[in-house]
C-alpha positions as CSV (number, residue, x, y, z in Angstrom):
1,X,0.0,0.0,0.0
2,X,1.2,3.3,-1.0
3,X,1.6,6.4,1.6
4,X,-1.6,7.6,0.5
5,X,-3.8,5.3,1.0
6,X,-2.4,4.3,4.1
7,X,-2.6,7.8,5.3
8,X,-6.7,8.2,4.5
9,X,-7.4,5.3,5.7
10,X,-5.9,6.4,9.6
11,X,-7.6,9.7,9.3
12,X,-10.8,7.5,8.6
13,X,-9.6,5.2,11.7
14,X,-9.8,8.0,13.5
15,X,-13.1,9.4,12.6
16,X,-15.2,5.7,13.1
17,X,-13.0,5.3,16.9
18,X,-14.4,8.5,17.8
19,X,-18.2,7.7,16.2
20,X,-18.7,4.0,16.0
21,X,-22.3,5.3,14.9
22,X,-20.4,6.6,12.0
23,X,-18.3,3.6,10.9
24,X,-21.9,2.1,11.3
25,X,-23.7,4.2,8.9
26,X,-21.2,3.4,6.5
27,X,-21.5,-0.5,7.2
28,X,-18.3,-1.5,9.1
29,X,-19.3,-3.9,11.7
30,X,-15.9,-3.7,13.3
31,X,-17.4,-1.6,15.6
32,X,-20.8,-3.5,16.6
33,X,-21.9,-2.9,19.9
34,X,-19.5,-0.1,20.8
35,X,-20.0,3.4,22.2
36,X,-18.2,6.4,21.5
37,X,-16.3,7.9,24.5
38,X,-17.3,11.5,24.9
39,X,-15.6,12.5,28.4
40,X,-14.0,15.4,28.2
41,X,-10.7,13.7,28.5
42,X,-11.7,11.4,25.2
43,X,-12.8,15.1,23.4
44,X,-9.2,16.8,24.4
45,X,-7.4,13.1,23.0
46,X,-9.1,13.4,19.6
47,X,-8.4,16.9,19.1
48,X,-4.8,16.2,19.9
49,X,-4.9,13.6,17.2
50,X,-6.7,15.4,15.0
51,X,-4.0,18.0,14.8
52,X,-1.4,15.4,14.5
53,X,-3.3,13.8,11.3
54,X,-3.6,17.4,9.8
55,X,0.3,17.4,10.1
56,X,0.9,14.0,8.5
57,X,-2.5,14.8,5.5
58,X,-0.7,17.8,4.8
59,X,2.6,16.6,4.6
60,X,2.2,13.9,1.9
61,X,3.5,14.3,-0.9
62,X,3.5,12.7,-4.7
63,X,0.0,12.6,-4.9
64,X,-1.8,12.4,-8.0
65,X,-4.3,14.7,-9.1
66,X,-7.6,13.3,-8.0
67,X,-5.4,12.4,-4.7
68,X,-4.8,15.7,-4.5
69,X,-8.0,17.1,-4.3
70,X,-8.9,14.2,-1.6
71,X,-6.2,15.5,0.3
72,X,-7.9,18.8,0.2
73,X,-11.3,17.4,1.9
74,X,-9.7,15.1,3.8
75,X,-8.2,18.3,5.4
76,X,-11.5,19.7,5.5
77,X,-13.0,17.4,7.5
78,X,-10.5,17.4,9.8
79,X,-10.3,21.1,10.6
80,X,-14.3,20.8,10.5
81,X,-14.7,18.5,13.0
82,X,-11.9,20.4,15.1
83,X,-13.6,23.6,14.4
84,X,-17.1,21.8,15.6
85,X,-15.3,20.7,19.1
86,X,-13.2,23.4,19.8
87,X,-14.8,26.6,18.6
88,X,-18.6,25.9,18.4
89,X,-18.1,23.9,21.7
90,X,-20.7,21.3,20.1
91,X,-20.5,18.5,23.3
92,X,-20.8,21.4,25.4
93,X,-23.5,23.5,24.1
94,X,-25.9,21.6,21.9
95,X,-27.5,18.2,23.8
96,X,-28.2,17.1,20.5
97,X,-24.5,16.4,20.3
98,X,-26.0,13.6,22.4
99,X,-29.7,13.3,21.5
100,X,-29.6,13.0,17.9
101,X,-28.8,10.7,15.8
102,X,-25.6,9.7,17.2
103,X,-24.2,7.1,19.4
104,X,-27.9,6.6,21.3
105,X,-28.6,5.0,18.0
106,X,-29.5,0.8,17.8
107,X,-31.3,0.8,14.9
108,X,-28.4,-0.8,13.3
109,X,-28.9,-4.3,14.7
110,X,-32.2,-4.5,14.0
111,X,-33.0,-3.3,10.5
112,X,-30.8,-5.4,8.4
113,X,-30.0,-9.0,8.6
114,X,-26.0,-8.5,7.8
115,X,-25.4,-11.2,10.5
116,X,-27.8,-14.0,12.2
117,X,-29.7,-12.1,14.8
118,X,-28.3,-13.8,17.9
119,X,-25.1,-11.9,16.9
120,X,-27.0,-9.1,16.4
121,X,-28.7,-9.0,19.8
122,X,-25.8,-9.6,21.4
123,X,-24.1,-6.6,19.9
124,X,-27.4,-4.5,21.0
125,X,-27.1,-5.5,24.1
126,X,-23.4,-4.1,24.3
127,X,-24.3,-0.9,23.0
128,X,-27.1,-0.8,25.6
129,X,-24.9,-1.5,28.5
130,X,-22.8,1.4,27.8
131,X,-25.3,4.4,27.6
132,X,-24.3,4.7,31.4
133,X,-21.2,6.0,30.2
134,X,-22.3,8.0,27.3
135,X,-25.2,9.8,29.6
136,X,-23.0,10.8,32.0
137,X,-20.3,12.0,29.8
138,X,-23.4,14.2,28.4
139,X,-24.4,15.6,31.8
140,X,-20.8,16.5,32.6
141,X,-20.1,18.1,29.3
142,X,-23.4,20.3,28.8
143,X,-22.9,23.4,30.2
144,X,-26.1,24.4,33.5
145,X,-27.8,27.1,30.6
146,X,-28.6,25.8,27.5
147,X,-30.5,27.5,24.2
148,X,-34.2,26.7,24.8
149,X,-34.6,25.5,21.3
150,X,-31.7,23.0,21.1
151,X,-33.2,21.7,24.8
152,X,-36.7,21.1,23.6
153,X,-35.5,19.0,20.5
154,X,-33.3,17.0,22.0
155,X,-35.8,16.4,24.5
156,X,-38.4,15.1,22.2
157,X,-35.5,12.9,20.8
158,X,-34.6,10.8,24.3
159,X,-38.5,10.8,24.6
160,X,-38.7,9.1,20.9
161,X,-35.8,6.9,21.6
162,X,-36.9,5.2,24.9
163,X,-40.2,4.7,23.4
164,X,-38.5,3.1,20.4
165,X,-36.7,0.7,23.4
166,X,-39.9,0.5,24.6
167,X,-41.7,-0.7,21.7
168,X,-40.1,-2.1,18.5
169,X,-36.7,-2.8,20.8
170,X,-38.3,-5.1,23.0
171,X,-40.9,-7.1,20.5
172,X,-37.3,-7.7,18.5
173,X,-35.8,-9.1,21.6
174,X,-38.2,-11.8,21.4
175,X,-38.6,-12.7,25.6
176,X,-34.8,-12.8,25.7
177,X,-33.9,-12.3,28.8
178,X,-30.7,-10.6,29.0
179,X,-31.9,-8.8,26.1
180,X,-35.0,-7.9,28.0
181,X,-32.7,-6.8,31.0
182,X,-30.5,-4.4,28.8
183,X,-33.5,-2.8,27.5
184,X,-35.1,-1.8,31.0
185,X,-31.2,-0.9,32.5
186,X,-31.4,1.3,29.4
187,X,-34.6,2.5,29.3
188,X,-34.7,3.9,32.9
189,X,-31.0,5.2,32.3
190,X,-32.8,7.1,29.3
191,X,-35.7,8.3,31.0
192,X,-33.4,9.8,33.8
193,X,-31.3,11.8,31.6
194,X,-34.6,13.1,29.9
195,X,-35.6,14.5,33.3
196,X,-32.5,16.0,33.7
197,X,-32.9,17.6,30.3
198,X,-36.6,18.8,31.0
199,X,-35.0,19.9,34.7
200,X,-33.2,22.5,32.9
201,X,-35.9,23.8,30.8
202,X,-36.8,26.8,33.4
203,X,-33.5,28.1,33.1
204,X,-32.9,27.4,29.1
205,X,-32.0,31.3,27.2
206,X,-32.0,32.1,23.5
207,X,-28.5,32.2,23.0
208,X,-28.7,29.5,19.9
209,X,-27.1,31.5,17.6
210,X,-23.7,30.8,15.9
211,X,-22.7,34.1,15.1
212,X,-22.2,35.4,11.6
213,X,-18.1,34.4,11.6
214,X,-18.7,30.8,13.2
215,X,-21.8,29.9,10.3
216,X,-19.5,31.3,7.3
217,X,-16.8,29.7,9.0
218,X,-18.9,26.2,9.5
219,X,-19.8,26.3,5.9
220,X,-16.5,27.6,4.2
221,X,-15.2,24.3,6.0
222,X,-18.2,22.1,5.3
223,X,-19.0,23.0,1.9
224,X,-15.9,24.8,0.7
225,X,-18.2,28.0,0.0
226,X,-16.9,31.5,0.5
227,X,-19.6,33.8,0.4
228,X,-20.4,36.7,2.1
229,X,-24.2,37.3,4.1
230,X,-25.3,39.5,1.5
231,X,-24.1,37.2,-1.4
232,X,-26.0,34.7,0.2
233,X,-29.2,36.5,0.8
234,X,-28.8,37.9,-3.2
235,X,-29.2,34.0,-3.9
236,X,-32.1,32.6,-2.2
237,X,-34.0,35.9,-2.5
238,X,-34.0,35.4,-6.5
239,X,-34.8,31.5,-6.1
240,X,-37.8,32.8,-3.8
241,X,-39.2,35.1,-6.6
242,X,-38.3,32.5,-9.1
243,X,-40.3,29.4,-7.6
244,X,-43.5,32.2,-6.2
245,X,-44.2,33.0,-9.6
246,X,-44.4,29.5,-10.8
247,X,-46.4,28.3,-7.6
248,X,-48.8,31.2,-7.8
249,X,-49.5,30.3,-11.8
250,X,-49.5,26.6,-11.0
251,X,-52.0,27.4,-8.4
252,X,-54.1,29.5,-10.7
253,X,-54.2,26.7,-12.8
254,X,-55.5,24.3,-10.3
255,X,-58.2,26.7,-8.5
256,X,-58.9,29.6,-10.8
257,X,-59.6,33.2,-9.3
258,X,-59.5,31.6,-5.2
259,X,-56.1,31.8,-4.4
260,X,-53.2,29.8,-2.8
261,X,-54.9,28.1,0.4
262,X,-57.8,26.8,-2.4
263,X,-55.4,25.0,-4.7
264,X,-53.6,23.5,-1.8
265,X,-56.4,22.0,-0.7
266,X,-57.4,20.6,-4.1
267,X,-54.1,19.3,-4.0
268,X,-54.6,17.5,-0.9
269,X,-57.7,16.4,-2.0
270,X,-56.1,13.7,-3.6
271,X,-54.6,11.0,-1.2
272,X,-53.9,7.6,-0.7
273,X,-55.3,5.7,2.0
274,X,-54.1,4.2,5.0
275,X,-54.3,0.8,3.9
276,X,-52.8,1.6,0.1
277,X,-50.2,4.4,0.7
278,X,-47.2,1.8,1.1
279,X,-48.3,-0.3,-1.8
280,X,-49.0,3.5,-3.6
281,X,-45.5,5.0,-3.3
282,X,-43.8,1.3,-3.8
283,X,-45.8,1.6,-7.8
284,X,-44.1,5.4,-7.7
285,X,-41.3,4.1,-7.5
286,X,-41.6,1.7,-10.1
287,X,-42.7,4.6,-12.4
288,X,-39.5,6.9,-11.5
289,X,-36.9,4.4,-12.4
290,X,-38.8,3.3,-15.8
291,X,-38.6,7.1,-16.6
292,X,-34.7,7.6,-15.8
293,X,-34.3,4.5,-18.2
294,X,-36.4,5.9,-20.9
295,X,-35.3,9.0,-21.2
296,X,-31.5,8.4,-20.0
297,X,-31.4,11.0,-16.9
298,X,-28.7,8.8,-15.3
299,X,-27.3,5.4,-15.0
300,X,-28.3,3.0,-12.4
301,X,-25.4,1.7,-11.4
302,X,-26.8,-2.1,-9.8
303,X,-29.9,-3.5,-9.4
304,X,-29.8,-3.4,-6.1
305,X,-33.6,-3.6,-3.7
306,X,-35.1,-0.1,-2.8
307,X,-38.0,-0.9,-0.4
308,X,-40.7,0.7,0.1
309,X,-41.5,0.3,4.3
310,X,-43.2,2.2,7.6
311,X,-41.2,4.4,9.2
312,X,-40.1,3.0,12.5
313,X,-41.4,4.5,15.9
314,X,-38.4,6.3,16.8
315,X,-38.7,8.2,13.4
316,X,-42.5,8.9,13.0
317,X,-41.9,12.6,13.2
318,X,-41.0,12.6,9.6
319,X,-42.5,12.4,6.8
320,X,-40.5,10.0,4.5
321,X,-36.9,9.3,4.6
322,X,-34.4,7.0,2.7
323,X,-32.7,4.2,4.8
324,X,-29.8,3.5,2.3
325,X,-27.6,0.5,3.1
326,X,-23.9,1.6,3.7
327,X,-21.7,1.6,1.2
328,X,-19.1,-0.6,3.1
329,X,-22.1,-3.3,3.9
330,X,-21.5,-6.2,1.9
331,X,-24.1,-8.6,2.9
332,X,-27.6,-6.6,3.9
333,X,-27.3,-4.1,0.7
334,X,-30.9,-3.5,0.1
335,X,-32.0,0.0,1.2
336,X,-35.6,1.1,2.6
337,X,-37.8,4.3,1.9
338,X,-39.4,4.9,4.9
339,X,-43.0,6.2,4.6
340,X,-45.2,7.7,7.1
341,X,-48.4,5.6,8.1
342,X,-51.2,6.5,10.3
343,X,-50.7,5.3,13.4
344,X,-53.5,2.5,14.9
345,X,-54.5,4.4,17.6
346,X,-55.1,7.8,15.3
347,X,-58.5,9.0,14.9
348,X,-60.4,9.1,11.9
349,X,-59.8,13.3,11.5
350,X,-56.2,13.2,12.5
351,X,-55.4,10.1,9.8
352,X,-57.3,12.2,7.0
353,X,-55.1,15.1,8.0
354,X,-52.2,13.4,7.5
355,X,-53.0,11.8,4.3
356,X,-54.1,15.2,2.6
357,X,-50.6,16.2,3.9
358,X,-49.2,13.1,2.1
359,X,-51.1,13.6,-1.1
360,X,-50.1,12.2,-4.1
361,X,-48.5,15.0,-6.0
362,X,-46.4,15.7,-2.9
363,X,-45.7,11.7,-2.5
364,X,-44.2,11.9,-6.1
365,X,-41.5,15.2,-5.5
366,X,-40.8,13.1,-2.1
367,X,-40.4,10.0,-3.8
368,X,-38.1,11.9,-6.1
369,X,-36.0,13.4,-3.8
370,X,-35.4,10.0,-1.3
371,X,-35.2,7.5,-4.2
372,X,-35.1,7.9,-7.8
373,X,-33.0,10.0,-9.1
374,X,-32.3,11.0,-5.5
375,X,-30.7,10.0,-2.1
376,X,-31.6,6.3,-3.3
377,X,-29.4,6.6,-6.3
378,X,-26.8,8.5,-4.6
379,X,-25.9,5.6,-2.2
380,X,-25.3,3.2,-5.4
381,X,-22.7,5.5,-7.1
382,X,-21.3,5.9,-3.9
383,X,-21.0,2.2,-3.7
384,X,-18.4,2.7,-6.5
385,X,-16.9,5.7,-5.4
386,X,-12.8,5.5,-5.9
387,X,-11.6,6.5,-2.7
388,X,-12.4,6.2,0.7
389,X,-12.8,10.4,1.1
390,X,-15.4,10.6,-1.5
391,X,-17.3,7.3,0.0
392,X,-16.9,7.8,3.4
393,X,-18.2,11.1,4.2
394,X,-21.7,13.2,4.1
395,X,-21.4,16.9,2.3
396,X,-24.3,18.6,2.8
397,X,-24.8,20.6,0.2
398,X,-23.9,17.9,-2.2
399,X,-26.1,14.8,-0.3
400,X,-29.2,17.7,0.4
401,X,-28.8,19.7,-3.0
402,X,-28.7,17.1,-5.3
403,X,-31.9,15.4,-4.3
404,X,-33.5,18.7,-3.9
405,X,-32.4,19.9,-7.6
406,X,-33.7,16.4,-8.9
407,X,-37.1,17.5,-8.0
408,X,-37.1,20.3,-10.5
409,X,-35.0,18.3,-13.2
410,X,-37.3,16.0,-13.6
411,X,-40.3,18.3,-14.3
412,X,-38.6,20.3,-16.5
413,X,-37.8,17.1,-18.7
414,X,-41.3,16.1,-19.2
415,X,-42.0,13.7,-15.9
416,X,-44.8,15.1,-15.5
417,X,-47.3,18.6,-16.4
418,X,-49.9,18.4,-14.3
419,X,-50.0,21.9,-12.3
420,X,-50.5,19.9,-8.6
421,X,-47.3,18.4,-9.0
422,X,-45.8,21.6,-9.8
423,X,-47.3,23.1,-6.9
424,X,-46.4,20.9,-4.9
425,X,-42.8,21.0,-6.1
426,X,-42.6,25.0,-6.1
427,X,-43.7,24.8,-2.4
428,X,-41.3,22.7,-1.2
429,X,-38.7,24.5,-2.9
430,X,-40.3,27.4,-1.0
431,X,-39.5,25.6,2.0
432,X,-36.4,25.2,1.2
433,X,-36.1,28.9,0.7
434,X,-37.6,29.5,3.9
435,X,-35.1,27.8,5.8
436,X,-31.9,29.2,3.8
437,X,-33.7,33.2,4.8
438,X,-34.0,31.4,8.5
439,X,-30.3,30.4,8.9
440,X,-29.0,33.1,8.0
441,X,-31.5,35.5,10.0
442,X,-31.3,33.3,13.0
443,X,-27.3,32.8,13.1
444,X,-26.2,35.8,11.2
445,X,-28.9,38.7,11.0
446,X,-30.4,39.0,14.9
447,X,-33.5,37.7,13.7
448,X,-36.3,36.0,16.4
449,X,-37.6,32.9,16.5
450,X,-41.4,34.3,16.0
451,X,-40.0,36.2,13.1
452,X,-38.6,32.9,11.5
453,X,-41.9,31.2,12.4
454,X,-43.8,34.2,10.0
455,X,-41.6,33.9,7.4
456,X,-42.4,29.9,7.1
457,X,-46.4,31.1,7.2
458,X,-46.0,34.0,5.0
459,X,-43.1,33.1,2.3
460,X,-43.7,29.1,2.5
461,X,-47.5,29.1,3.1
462,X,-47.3,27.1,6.0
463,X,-49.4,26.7,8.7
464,X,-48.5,27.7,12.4
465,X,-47.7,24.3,13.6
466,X,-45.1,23.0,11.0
467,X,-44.0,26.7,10.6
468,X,-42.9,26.7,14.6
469,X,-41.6,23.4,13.9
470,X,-39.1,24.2,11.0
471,X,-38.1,27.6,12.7
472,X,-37.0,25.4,15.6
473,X,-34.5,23.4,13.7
474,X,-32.8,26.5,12.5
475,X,-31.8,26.8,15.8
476,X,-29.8,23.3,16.1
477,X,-29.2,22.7,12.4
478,X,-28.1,26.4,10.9
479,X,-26.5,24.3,8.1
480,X,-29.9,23.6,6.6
481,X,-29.8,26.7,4.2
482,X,-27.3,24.0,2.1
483,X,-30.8,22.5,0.0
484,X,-31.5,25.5,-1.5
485,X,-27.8,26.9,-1.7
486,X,-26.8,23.0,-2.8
487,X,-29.7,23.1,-6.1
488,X,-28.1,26.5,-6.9
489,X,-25.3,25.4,-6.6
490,X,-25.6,22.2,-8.7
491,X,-27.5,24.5,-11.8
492,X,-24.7,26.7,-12.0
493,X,-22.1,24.1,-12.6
494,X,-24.6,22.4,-14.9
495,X,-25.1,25.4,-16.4
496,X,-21.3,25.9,-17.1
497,X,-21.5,21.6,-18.5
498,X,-23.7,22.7,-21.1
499,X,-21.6,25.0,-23.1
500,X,-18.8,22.2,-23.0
501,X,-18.8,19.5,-26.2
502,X,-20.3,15.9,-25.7
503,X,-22.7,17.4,-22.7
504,X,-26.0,15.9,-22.0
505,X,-27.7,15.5,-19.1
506,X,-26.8,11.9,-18.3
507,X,-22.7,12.4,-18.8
508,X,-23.5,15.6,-16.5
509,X,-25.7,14.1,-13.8
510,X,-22.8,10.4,-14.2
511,X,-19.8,12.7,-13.7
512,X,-21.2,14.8,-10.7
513,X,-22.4,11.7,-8.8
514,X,-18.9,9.5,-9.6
515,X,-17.5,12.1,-7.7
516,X,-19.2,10.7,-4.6
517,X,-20.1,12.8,-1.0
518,X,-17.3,16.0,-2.4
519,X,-17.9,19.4,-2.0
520,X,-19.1,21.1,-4.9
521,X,-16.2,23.2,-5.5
522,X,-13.9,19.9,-5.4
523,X,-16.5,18.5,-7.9
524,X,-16.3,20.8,-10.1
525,X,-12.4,20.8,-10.3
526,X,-12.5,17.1,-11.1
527,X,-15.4,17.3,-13.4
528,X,-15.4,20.3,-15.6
């Protein structure tokens, strides 16, 4: 092995020994059952050896060119993650550093069969025996006042994960016993640390925002863009007119003369039904993929299974979500579209409301955006992706913005005319818009969170509840302008494809997705 590749893969080392959950995600089982060590004496270690692997990434030498521009984002990450610990204090500020989706997570063992299930549950059980340790690493780190925001979510996320113990945990333990007991040792360990969360709520401030030189400083790191606030605020405020225009025509098509709220709800008006939805979306899908085969959008790079399922209990608070399998698994590789259901103890009004809210046109820019030509067919290139760098790794604006642009592409080639799915695809994108505006307001601009709620009602046409709901997540997740900014991102370099001989779309959408999880800006240096 060459210096090279023996240098990415320590950095790599480094990053799944520090987040098991990570190595994990990608499918390296090496690390079953094992729990990150957060202590503070484990945080001040890896940023020690951070700095030493900056040393040795930027110190090699005779590197070819695409090696080059991995050592570039291998860099990147590195000073990312250093710049997440040390300056945005991350294990010491936001409890989501804890609460999220992180190392609380055991859905691992349980949703793919990559190994017989005994081994499975034994690894579970493992993990579950060391939350002590992670829990109280999280209640020495956080500091006594925390940003209300942050504190709410991440109490709704213990809540969600002890009931997801509770529930689909425990039926998969199948009465055994040790299994059972890890579970409850778990559960009440859980529960306690929730407490101590809600304990703190009375004395939670506002103080959730980044700053405007830590968010530029996040995403010139993250997403290797250097733009200014006002640059920034120049781009989203022309995508807003942009996508308005075409929602407010596509809803005068729909509901002439009576407005926005009238077409919506014409839109809504047509919905699956409890009992068909899964079986619905799963005949979407088979739609989609015909279409990127008939009209050569992109190439499919295996055959592998995407399956259609219910979201899991510890996940019902979205909507839909792609599952994909890791692209170091080798044995479990089919991936899962999770999809929203009713759940059995809904009433009658409150499943109708949620299937107008999953109605078929906005099923079809979902199902677009998770699977095909989306996040689904992201995780097979990235199967194939020629370095660990480009395979290993999530870039937001790259994983977020290409499955967001997708949604438009495939109108504007002729998927499909019919104004509701436009509508419903402009008021996504409006969405998206709304949280790029919020992000930067929030982190940047002094704006308040009932200011950020209004926006979502006003410029994304939402209503209160999912409005307060999205403003929220600005204040944990200021990186979630990178939809929006990714699509823009993604048209101008497609834009720039165009004029260059031998384009079309699929060479274009082949070349950017080869690439893997890169920056943009990388991408485009080894694609154009």
């Amino acid at each position: 092995m060459g210096e090279w590749p023996a240098i990415e893969r320590e950095v790599i080392d480094g990053f799944f020994g520090f987040s098991p959950t990570h190595a994990r995600y990608m499918g390296d089982h090496r690390f079953d059952g094992v729990v990150g060590d957060l202590s503070k004496t484990a945080i001040r270690a890896r940023v020690s050896e951070i700095d030493r692997q900056l040393s040795t990434v930027g110190a090699a030498q005779r590197l070819d060119r695409g090696q080059a521009i991995d050592q570039r984002a291998l860099v990147a990450q590195l000073e990312a993650a250093r710049f997440e610990l040390t300056e945005l204090r991350l294990p010491f500020r936001e409890p989501m550093f804890y609460a999220g989706a992180g190392e609380l997570d055991v859905s691992f063992y349980l949703k793919r069969p990559y190994a017989p299930l005994g081994d499975r549950l034994a690894a579970l059980r493992r993990h579950l025996l060391a939350y002590g340790g992670l829990l109280e690493a999280a209640r020495d780190n956080l500091e006594p006042v925390l940003p209300r925001p942050n504190l709410e979510i991440a109490i709704d996320a213990v809540d969600g994960q002890a009931e997801y113990l509770e529930g689909e945990v425990r039926a998969a333990a199948g009465g055994h016993a040790e299994t059972l007991e890890a579970i409850a040792i778990a559960n009440r360990q859980l529960r306690d640390f929730g407490d101590g969360l809600k304990a703190r709520l009375p004395t939670a401030d506002e103080a959730y925002a980044l700053g405007e030189e830590h968010f530029l400083g996040l995403l010139g790191l993250r997403e290797f863009v250097q733009l200014d606030v006002p640059a920034l605020e120049r781009m989203v405020r022309a995508d807003i007119e942009r996508n308005r225009a075409a929602a407010e025509a596509a809803a005068e098509q729909i509901a002439p003369g009576a407005g926005m709220h009238a077409a919506v709800a014409r839109l809504e008006d047509h919905h699956p039904t409890a009992t068909s939805i899964i079986a619905d979306v799963t005949a979407m899908l088979g739609r989609l993929r015909a279409f990127l085969v008939e009209r050569d959008v992109v190439s499919l790079p295996s055959n592998g299974r995407c399956l259609v399922q219910p979201t899991p209990s510890y996940a019902a608070y979205i909507s839909a979500a792609m599952d994909s399998a890791g692209p170091l698994e080798t044995v479990a590789t089919d991936s899962y579209y999770w999809v929203t259901v009713p759940g059995a103890h809904w009433d009658a009004a409150k499943s109708e409301e949620w299937l107008r809210y999953m109605n078929y046109a906005t099923l079809e820019g979902t199902s677009i955006h998770e699977a095909y030509p989306g996040h689904y067919v992201q995780g097979l290139f990235e199967r194939h992706a020629t370095s660990p760098t480009r395979q290993l790794f999530w870039t937001y604006t790259t994983g977020e913005g290409f499955a967001h642009y997708v949604e438009e592409m495939m109108l504007e080639i002729g998927y499909s005319n019919d104004p509701k799915q436009v509508l419903a695809q402009r008021l996504e994108a409006l969405l998206r818009d709304c949280r790029f505006l919020v992000a930067l307001g929030l982190h940047c601009q002094g704006m308040t969170m009932p200011d950020a709620i209004r926006l979502f009602e006003s410029v994304g046409y939402m209503t209160e509840l999912p409005a307060t709901r999205e403003a929220t997540r600005g204040a944990w997740d200021p990186m979630y302008l990178n939809y929006t900014l990714g699509k823009l991102l993604i048209l101008e370099l497609r834009s720039e494809m165009q004029r260059r001989p031998g384009y079309t779309l699929k060479t274009f959408h082949d070349a950017f997705l080869g690439c893997g999880a890169m920056p943009i800006p990388l991408i485009r240096e080894l694609i154009v």
